[in-house]
C-alpha positions in Angstrom: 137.9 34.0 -70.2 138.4 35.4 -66.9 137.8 32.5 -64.1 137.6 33.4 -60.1 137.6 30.8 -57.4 135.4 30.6 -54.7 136.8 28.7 -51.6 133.6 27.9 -49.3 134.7 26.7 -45.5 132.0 25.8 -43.7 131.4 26.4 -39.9 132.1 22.9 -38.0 128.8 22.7 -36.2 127.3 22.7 -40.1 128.9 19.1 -40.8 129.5 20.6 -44.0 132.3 19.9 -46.2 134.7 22.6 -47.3 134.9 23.2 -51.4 137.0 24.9 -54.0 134.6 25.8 -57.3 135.7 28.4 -60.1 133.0 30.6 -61.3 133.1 33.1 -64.6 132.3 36.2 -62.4 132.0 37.3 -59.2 128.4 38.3 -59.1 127.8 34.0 -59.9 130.7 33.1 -57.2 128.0 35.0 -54.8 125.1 33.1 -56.2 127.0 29.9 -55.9 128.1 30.3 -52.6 124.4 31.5 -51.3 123.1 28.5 -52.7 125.7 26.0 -51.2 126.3 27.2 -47.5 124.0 27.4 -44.3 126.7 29.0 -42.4 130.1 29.6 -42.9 133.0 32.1 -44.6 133.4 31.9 -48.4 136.2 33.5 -49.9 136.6 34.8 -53.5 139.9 34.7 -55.4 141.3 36.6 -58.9 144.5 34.6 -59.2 146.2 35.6 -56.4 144.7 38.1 -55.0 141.8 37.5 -52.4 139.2 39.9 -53.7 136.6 38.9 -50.4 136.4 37.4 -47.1 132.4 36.9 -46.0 130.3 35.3 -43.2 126.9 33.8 -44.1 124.2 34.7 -41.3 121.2 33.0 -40.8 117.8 33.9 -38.3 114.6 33.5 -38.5 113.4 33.2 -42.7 116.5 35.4 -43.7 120.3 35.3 -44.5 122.9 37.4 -45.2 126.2 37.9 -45.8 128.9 40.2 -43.5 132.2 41.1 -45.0 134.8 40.8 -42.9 
């Protein structure tokens, strides 16, 4: 079964932690990481090959997600 990692490091005015999970696909790896973070970049990973880079943004009763 196909595993990807999802490497979550959040911004340093967040006080949160930064976190490693695996996920079985990437569209779960997005949930995940949507669900986790109130700022910050998550990465994705296949093995050894980054697959994304992205920045969580947050305003007023909204979020989303820039990839950079």
């Amino acid at each position: 079964m196909q595993r990807y990692r999802l490497l979550i490091n959040a911004d340093d005015e967040t006080g949160q932690a930064s976190i490693s999970l695996d996920a079985p696909s990437v569209p779960v790896a997005l949930l995940v990481a949507d669900i986790n973070m109130d700022g910050g970049t998550a990465e994705i990973w296949d093995g050894g090959r980054r697959l994304a880079r992205m920045r969580k943004r947050t305003g007023a009763h909204q979020s989303f997600w820039e990839v950079t």
